[in-house]
C-alpha positions in Angstrom: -25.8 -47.4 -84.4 -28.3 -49.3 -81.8 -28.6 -48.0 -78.7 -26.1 -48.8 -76.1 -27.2 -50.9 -72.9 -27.5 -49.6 -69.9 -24.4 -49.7 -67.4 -26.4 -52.7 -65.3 -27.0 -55.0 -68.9 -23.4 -53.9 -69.7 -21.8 -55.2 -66.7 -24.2 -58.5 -66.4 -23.6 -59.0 -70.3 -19.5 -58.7 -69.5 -20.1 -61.1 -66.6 -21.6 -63.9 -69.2 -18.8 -64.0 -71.9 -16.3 -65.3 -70.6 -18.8 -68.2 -69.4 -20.2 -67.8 -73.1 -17.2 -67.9 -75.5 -14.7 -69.4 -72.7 -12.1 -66.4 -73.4 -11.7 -63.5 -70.5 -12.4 -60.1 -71.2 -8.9 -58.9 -71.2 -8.5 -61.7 -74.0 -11.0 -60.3 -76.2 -10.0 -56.3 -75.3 -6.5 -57.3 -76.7 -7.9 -58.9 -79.7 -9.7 -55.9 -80.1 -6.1 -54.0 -79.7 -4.5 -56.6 -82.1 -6.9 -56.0 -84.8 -7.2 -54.3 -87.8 -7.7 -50.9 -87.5 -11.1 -49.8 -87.8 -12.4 -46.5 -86.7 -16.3 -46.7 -86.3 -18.3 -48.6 -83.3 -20.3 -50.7 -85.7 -17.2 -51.8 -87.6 -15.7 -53.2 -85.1 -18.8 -55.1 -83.8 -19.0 -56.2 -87.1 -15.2 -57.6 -87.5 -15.5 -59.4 -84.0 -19.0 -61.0 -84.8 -17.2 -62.3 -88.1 -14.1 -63.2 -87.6 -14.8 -64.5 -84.0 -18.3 -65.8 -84.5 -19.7 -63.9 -81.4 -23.0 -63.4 -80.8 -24.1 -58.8 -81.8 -24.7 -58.7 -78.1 -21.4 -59.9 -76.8 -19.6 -58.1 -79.7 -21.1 -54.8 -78.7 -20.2 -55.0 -75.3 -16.9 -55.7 -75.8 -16.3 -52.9 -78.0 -18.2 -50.7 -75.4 -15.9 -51.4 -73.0 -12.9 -51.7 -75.0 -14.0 -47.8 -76.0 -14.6 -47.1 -72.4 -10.7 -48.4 -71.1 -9.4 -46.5 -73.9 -11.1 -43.6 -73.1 -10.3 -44.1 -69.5 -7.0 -44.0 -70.7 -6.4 -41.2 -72.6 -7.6 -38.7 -69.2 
């Protein structure tokens, strides 16, 4: 796996998507909840930048913080 961005580049790349691929992020975080069910980072930056056409960047970060909230949840 790459290295992940630093919390500043995650929050300004979060703050472009919507503008980018003209869905919210709580519209791609369920899609990312609705999807098939795929363990490993990568995979699921790979799924998203397939089946959604997304740019690695913007895939990654929405993984990152679909991982994040999860985590988040789970406390």
């Amino acid at each position: 796996m790459s290295q992940l961005f630093s919390e500043e580049t995650h929050r300004n790349m979060l703050a472009r998507i919507p503008h980018c691929t003209g869905r919210d992020i709580s519209e791609w975080l369920r899609t990312v909840e609705e999807g098939p069910s795929l363990f490993r980072f990568d995979e699921k930056v790979s799924w998203l930048r397939g089946e959604h056409d997304l740019a690695y960047g913007h895939a990654k970060a929405i993984v990152h913080e679909y991982d994040l909230r999860r985590a988040a949840r789970k406390r």
